[in-house]
C-alpha positions, -999 to 999 in steps of 0.1 A, spaced: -741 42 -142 -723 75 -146 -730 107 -128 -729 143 -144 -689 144 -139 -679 112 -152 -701 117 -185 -680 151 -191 -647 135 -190 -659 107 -213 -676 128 -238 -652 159 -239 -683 182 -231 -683 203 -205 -709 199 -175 -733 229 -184 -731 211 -215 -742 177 -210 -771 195 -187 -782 216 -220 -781 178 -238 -807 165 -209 -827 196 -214 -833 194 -251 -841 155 -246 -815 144 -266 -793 124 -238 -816 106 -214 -807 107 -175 -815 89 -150 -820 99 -107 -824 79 -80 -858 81 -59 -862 68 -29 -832 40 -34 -846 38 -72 -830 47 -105 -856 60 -126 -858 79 -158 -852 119 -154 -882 141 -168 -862 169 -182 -890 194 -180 -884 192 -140 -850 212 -130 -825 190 -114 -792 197 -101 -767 187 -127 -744 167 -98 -777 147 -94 -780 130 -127 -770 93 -140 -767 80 -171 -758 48 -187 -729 41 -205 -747 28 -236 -764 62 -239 -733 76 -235 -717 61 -266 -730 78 -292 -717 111 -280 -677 103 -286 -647 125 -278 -634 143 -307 -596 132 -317 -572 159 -303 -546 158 -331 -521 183 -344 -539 214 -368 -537 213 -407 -500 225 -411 -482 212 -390 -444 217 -379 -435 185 -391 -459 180 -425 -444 217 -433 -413 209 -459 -388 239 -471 -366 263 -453 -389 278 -423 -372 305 -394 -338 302 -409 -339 260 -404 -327 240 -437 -346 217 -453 -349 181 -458 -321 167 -478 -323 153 -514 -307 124 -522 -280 126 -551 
């Protein structure tokens, strides 16, 4: 089980939204009850620090890659701010 927090950092969403995700019904969440974990109604507000989830459920929402953007300093070839280019073999 993962609380609100925890599901942020492992899906690269922020908090508010992970919330909007258990509001629209599209990640399922999970409170305790009197010592019990039982499935969260999302028509009922709930404080976001409140909610569980499982890690399964978790899964299919995956971080996104944080690689360099299209155009890079080093895919870039040719003579850029004065620097020479690569040099050709003879």
């Amino acid at each position: 089980m993962i609380n609100t927090y925890g599901a942020s950092k492992r899906t690269g969403y922020s908090v508010t939204w992970i919330q909007k995700l258990v509001q629209r019904g599209k990640l399922t969440a999970y409170i305790y009850m009197d010592g019990e974990c039982v499935k969260h109604d999302p028509s009922i507000p709930q404080k976001g620090h409140e909610l569980y989830f499982y890690e399964e459920d978790l899964a299919v929402y995956k971080p996104r890659k944080v690689g360099r953007p299209a155009g890079a300093s080093d895919k870039v070839q040719g003579n850029r701010k004065g620097r020479p280019g690569p040099r050709k073999a003879s």
